[in-house]
C-alpha positions as CSV (number, residue, x, y, z in Angstrom):
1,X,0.0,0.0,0.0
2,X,2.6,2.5,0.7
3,X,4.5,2.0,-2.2
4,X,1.0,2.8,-4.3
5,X,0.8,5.5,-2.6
6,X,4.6,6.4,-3.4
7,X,4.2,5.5,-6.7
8,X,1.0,7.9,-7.6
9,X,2.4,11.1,-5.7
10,X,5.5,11.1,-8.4
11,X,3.4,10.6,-10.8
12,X,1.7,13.3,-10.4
13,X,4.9,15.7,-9.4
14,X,6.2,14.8,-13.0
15,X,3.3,17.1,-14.5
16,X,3.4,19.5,-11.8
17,X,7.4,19.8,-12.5
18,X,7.0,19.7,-16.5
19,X,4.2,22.8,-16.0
20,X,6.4,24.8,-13.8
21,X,9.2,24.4,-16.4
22,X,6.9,25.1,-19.2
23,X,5.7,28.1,-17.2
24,X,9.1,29.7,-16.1
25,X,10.2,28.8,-19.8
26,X,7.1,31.0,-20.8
27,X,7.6,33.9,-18.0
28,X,11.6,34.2,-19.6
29,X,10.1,34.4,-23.0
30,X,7.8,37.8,-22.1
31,X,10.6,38.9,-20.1
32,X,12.9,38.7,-22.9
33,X,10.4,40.0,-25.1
34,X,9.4,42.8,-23.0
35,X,13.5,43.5,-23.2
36,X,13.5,43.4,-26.7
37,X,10.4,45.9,-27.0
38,X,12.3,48.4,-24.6
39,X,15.8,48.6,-26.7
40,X,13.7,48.4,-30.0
41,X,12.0,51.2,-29.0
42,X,15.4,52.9,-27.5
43,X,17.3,52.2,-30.5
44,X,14.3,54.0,-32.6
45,X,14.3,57.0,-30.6
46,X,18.5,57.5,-30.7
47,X,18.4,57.1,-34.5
48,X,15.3,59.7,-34.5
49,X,17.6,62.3,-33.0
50,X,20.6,61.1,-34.8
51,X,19.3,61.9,-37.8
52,X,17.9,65.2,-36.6
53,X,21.1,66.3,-35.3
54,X,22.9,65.5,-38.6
55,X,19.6,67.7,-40.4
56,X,21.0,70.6,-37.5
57,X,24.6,70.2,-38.3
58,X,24.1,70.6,-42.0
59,X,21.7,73.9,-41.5
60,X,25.0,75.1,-39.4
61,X,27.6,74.5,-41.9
62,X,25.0,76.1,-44.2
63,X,24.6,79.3,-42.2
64,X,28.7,79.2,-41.4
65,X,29.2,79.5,-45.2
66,X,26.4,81.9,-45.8
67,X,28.1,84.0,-42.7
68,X,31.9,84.0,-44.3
69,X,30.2,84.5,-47.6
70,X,28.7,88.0,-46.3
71,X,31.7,88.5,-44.2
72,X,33.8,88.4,-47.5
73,X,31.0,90.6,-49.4
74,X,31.3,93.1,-46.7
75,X,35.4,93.4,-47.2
76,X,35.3,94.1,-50.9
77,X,32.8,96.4,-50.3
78,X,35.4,98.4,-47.5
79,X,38.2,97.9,-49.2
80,X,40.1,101.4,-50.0
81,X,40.1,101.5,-53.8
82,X,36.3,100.7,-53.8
83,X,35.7,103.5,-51.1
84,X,37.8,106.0,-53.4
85,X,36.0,104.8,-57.1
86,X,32.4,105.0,-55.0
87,X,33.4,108.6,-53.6
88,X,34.7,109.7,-57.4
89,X,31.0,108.4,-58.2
90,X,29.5,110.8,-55.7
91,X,31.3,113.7,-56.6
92,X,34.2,114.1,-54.1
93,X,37.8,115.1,-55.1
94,X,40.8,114.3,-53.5
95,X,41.9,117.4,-51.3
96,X,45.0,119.4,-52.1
97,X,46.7,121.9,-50.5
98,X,44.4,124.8,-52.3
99,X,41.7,123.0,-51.4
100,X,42.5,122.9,-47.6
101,X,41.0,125.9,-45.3
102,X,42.2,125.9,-41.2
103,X,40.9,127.4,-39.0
104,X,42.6,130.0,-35.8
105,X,41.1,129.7,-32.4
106,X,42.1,132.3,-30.0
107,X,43.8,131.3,-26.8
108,X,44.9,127.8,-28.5
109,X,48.3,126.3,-27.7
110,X,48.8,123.1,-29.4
111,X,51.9,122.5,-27.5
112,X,50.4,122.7,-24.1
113,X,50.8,119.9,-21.7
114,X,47.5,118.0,-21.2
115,X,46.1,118.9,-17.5
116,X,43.8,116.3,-16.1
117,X,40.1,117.8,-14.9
118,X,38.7,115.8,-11.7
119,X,35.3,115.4,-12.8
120,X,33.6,114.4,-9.4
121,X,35.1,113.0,-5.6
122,X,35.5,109.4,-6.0
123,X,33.0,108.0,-3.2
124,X,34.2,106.9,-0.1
125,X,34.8,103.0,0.2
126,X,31.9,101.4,2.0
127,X,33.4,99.0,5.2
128,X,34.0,95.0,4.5
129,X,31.3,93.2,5.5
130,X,32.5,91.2,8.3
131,X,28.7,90.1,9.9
132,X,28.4,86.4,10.8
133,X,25.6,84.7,11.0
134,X,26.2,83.7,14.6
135,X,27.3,87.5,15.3
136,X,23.7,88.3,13.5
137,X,21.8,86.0,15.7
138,X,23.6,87.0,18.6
139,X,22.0,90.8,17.9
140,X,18.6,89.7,17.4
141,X,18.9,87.7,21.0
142,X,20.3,90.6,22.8
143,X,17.5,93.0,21.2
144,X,15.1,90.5,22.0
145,X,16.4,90.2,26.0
146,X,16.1,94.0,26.0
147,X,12.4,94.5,25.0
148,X,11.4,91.4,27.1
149,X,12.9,92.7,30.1
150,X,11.8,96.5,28.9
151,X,8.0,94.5,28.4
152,X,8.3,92.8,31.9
153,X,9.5,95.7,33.9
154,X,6.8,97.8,32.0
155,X,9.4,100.4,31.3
């Protein structure tokens, strides 16, 4: 009898053992699924940006070219023999000595030496700040003491 008995508990733990296999097997399955989803959907989202940032980088080198193209624009159009042929356009001459008109001012000596004018007092230097906190909270104690014993005393 108790070898029956033996014999029909394992056979029953043989299904219960094959089922707990099959479900574990299962549960790592969606686990590994679940994984899978996660860095699918991780990977997606870095390429997504890569290729935005590479859409960014080539609107900068765009812009950088534009920039040195108006940067070179803007030095022809400064450049000294351009400035001269656009003032001949205009009407100016070059200015000789006929041409050249100066003007006396009384009282002026051009070899003077240069006197420095004091326009206003500097303002005086306010003191270092040398408060603590513990020196701060010390104050507020002692001028809390002296209205509580000013309140008590009913001075």
């Amino acid at each position: 009898m108790s070898q029956r008995w033996l014999q029909h508990a394992l056979r029953g733990t043989t299904w219960r053992m094959q089922r707990q296999a099959v479900a574990l097997a299962g549960l790592g399955i969606f686990i590994a699924i679940i994984i899978g989803a996660l860095y699918l959907a991780q990977s997606a989202s870095v390429a997504s940006l890569g290729r935005q940032l590479e859409g960014m980088i080539a609107r900068r080198n765009q812009l950088e070219q534009t920039n040195e193209q108006l940067r070179s624009e803007i030095a022809q159009l400064r450049s000294v023999p351009r400035l001269l042929a656009r003032a001949q356009e205009m009407g100016f001459v070059p200015a000789g000595r006929e041409n050249i008109e100066y003007l006396v001012v009384d009282g002026y000596n051009p070899n003077r030496k240069p006197v420095a004018v004091v326009t206003e007092e500097p303002p005086e230097a306010l003191p270092d700040y040398e408060e603590s906190f513990t020196g701060w909270l010390q104050q507020q104690w002692d001028s809390f003491v002296r209205q509580f014993r000013s309140f008590t005393t009913g001075e």
